[in-house]
Structure formats: structure tokens, C-alpha cells
N, C-alpha and C positions, 0 to 999 in steps of 0.2 A: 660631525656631519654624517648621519646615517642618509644610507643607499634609498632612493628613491624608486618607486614603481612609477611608468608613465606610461600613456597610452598610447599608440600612436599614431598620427594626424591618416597617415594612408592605409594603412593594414589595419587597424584597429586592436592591434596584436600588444598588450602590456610587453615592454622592457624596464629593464632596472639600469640608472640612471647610478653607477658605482659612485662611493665617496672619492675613490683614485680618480674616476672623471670630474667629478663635482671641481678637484681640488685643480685639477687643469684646467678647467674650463675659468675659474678664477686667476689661475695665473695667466692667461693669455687675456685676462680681461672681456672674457665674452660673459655678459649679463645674459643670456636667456639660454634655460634648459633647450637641450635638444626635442623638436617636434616628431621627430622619426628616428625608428627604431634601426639598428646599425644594417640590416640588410636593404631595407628604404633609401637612409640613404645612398649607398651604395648605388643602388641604383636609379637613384636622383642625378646622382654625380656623374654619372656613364651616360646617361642620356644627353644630359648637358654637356658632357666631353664632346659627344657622336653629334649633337647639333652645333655647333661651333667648327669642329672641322668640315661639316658643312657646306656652311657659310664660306667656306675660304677660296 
């Protein structure tokens, strides 16, 4: 399983998509490549932390 180029959905900035990730992303059974590049989501996931505490 060669490394993928992808592009990504918010920055439009290509990442590569590692075989070492490929082969995780298979063993935890997630079916679909990542849409964002590791710094997206990062701060996909911080935004959504910061809106949930929030909420509280």
C-alpha cells in the first residue's frame, strides 16, 4: 500500500496520507481517508473542544 497525496477539504494544501497511517486507519476499521490535513484537523478538533465546554 503506497503513501497517498490528498488534498485537503479546508486549506487546499496536498498532504500524504502514510502507508503506517493507511494501515491504522484499517485496523481501527475506519473506511474513509482522512479529508484534512493534520494541522486542520487539529484545529477542527480544538474548536469543537472550545464549543462544547461552552455549552456546559
Amino acid at each position: 500500500m503506497p503513501d497517498k497525496n490528498i488534498v485537503c477539504k479546508d486549506c487546499n494544501q496536498e498532504f500524504v496520507f502514510t502507508e503506517g497511517e493507511q494501515e491504522f486507519y484499517k485496523e481501527k476499521g475506519l473506511q474513509n481517508e482522512p479529508q484534512r490535513c493534520p494541522d486542520c484537523r487539529k484545529a477542527k478538533k480544538a474548536e469543537y473542544n472550545r464549543n462544547r465546554m461552552q455549552r456546559r
